[in-house]
C-alpha positions, 0 to 999 in steps of 0.5 A, spaced: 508 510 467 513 513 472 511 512 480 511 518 485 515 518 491 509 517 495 507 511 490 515 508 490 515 508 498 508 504 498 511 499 492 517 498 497 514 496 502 509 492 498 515 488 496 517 488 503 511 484 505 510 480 498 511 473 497 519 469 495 521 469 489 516 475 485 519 480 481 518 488 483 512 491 482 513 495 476 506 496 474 502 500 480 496 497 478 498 489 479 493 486 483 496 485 491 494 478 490 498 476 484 505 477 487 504 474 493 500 478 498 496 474 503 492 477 509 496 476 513 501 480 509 495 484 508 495 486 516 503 487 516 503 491 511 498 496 514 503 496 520 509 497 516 504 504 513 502 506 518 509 507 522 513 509 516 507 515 515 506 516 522 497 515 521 492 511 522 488 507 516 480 509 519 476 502 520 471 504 514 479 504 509 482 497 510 478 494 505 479 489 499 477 495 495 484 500 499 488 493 499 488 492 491 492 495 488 500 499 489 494 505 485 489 503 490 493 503 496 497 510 495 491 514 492 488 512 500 496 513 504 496 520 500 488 522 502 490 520 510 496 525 510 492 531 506 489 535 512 483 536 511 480 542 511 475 543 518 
């Protein structure tokens, strides 16, 4: 399945924040964990995010449920940078 621009940046940024030695996640369902991914990369990655898309990820939205997969973590990138409507 191809990847969305939107998918494509997170990925990118995933991969920045991965463990040495591991492949591209091609698979947009790749547990985090499995390339490399520790809390610590966690929280980089969640600074990287933030600031590559100009948002905040709410308390209620850093969890290990968001931070699964590159699916998982865009489907929350993209609802943060959809206004909602008031």
């Amino acid at each position: 399945m191809a990847m969305d621009p939107l998918m494509t940046s997170v990925a990118q940024a995933v991969r920045r924040r991965a463990g040495s030695g591991v492949g591209p996640p091609d698979d947009p369902d790749t547990e985090l964990s499995s390339l490399g991914l520790t809390s610590l990369g966690v929280a980089g990655l969640l600074v990287d995010l933030e600031a590559a898309f100009s948002l905040e990820f709410p308390a209620d939205t850093v969890t290990p449920e968001v931070f699964r997969t590159i699916r998982t973590l865009t489907d929350a990138v993209r609802t943060l940078l959809t206004p909602s409507p008031n």
